[in-house]
MARRO-123524 format. One record per residue (C-alpha): residue in one letter; x, y, z. Coordinates in steps of 0.5 Angstrom, whole numbers, padded with zeros to 4 digits, always signed. Layout:
residues N
AXYZ ...
//
This chain:
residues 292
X+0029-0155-0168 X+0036-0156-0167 X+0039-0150-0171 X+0040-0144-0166 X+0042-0136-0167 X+0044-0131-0163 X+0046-0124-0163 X+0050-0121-0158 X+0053-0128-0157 X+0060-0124-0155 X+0058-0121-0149 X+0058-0125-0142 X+0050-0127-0142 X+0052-0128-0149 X+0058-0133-0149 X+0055-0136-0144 X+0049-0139-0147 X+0052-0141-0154 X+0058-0144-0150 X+0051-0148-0146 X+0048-0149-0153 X+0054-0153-0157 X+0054-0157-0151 X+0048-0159-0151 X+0048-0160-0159 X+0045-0155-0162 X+0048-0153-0168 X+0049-0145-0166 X+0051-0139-0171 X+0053-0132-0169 X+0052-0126-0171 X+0058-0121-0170 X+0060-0115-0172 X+0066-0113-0176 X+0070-0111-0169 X+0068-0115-0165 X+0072-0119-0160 X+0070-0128-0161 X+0075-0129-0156 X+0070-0133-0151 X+0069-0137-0157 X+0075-0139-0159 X+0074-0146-0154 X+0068-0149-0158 X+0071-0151-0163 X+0064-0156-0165 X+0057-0153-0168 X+0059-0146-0169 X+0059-0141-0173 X+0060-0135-0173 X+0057-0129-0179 X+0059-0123-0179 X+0053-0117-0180 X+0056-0111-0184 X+0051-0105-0182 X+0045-0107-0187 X+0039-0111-0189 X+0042-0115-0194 X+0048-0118-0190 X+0044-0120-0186 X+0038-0123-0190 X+0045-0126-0192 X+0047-0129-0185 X+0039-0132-0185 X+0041-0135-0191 X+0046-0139-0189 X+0045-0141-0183 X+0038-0143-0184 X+0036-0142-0176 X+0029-0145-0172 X+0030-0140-0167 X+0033-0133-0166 X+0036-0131-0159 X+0037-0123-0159 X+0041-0121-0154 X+0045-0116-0157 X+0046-0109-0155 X+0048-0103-0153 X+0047-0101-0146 X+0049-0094-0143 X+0046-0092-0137 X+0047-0085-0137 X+0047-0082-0144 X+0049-0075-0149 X+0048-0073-0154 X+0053-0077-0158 X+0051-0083-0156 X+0044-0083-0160 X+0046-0085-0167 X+0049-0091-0164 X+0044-0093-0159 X+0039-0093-0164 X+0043-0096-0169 X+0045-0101-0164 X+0038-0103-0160 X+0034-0101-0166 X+0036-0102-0173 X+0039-0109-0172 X+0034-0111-0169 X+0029-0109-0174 X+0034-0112-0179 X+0033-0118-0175 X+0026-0118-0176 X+0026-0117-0183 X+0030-0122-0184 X+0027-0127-0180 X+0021-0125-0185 X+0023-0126-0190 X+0026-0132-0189 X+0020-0135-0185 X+0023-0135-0178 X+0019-0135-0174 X+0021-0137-0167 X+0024-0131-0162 X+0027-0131-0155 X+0028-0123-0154 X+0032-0119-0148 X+0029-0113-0145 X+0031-0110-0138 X+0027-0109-0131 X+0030-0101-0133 X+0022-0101-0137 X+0019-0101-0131 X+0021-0095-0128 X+0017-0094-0121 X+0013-0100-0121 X+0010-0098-0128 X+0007-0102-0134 X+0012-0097-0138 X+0017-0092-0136 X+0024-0093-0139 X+0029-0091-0132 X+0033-0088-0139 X+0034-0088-0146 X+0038-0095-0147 X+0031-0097-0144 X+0026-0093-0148 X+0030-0097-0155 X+0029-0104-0150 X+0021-0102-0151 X+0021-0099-0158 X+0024-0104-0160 X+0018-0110-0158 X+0013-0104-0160 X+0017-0106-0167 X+0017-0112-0166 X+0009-0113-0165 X+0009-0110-0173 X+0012-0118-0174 X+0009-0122-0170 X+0002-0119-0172 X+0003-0120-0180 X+0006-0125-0180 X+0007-0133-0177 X+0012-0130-0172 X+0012-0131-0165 X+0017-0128-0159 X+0017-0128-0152 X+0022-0123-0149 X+0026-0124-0142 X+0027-0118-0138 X+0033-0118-0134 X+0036-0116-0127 X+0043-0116-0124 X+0047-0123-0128 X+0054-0123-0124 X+0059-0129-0125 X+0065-0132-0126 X+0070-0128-0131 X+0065-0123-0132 X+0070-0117-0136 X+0064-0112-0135 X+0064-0106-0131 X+0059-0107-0126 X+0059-0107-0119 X+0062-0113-0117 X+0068-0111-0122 X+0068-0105-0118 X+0068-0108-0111 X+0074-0113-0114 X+0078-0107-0116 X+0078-0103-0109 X+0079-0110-0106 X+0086-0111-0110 X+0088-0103-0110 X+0085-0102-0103 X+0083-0095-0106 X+0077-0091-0103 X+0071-0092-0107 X+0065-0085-0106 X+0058-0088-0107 X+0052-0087-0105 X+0047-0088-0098 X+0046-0094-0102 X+0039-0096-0099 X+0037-0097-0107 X+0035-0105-0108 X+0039-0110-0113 X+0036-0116-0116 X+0043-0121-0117 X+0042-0127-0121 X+0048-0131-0122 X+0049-0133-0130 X+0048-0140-0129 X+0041-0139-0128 X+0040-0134-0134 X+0042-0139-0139 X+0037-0144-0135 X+0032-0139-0137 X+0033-0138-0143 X+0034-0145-0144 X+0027-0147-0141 X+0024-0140-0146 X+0027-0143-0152 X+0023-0150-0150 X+0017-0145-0148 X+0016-0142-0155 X+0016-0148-0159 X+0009-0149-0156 X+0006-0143-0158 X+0002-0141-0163 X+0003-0136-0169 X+0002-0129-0167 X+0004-0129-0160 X+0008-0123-0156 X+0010-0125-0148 X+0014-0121-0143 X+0017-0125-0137 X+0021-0123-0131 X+0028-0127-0129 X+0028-0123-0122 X+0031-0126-0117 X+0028-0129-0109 X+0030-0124-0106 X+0033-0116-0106 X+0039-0113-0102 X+0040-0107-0101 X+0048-0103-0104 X+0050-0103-0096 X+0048-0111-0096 X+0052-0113-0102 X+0057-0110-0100 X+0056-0114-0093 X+0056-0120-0095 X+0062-0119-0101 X+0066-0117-0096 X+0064-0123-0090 X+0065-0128-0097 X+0071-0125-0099 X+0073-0124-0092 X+0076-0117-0094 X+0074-0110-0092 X+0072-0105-0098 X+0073-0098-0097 X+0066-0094-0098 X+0065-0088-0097 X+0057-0088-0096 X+0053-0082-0098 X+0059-0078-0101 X+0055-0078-0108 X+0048-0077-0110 X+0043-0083-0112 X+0043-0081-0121 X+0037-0078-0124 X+0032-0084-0124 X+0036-0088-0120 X+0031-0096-0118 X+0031-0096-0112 X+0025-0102-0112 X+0027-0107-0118 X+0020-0108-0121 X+0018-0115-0121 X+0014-0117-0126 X+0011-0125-0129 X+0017-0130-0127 X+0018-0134-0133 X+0013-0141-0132 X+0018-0147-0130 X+0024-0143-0128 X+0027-0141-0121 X+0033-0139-0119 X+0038-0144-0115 X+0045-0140-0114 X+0043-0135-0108 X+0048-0129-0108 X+0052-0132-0102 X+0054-0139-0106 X+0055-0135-0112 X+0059-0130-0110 X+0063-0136-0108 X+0063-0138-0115 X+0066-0131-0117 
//
């Protein structure tokens, strides 16, 4: 099974993986949308493809058609932390929509092998279920969909619910991107009390895990569903990340602790579920912050 494609291959997990995958031999195809930015691709100019998905089923049975993947990795989508109302058509569009036209493209053309992303936000206070917000709650409805597939059909998929993934020219606005912001313009930054934990995983070891899940599945049998967890060794604290960032970095950020509130349904314990079987994290987060 050397055919791979990938959804949300744009993204920093994303291109990240794919940039792994060509280089490893797979031939690796890329769903996109009509706006996205291929930039992180441009420099692999061997055993890719990139296809274009136009917002219906039958672009993408077309996508399938063409490229004729073994396996999918479906890392698309859009994440909003804290939502209004009008962001829903979007989220349902995202999260929901193109991931069951995924679906039943990979019905209709036998695909039968994916490797899905989930978030450890399902798991709001430990639960088995309990989305910390509504980006969430399409992360989790989309797997109920998906059970539909995987029960009619040959289908298997094994999803990969992760943490905090940081590395080298991560263009999102995460925490980290925050704290190098404040660090070059020396501004004041508001937060928290900052007691919450936060689980980094460096993204070397993300694409590991996914590399070992995409091994994982082509071993199980018809009609299989999993969740694991790529959680890390250890947790830190908000204020301990920003210790140690500063004594990596060797500068001093300026925090202003407790002049804002925890948000509504802030995780103040990552939950930690299975860990995918064979996977360990190797980079912890003083050595990858070096990296960074």
């Amino acid at each position: 099974m050397k055919k791979i494609l990938v959804t949300g291959g744009t993204g920093f997990v994303g291109s990240n993986l794919v940039s792994r995958l060509v280089h490893q031999g797979y031939e690796t195809h890329v769903v996109v949308r009509k706006n996205s930015s291929i930039d992180e691709l441009k420099s692999l100019d061997r055993n890719l493809f990139i296809h274009v998905y136009t917002h219906s089923l039958q672009s993408m049975t077309e996508i399938f058609k063409n490229a004729s993947p073994d396996i999918v990795v479906h890392l698309a989508s859009l994440f909003i932390s804290e939502h209004n109302a009008d962001d829903i058509d979007e989220l349902f569009q995202s999260n929901l929509l193109f991931g069951t036209h995924l679906l039943e493209a990979m019905k209709q053309m036998d695909v039968n092998y994916l490797i899905n992303t989930g978030t450890n936000w399902q798991n709001y206070c430990g639960s088995d279920y309990n989305p910390v917000n509504l980006y969430a709650a399409t992360k989790e409805a989309f797997e109920d969909i998906a059970k539909f597939y995987t029960q009619s059909t040959s289908m298997r998929m094994l999803t990969l619910r992760l943490y905090d993934t940081y590395g080298p020219n991560d263009k999102r606005p995460k925490i980290l991107s925050l704290f190098k912001k404040i660090a070059r313009t020396e501004e004041n930054l508001d937060m928290s009390p900052g007691d919450q934990l936060l689980g980094f995983v460096y993204i070397d070891d993300v694409v590991d895990a996914f590399l070992g899940a995409i091994e994982l599945i082509k071993l199980k049998e018809e009609h299989y569903q999993e969740v694991f967890f790529l959680n890390p060794d250890k947790y830190y604290s908000l204020k301990e990340v920003v210790g140690i960032y500063e004594e990596v970095k060797a500068i001093r950020l300026n925090i202003n602790w407790g002049l804002r509130q925890y948000r509504s349904r802030e995780v103040m314990k990552p939950f930690e579920g299975n860990r995918l079987p064979g996977w360990n994290p190797r980079i912890n987060l003083r050595e990858g912050l070096n990296l960074v």
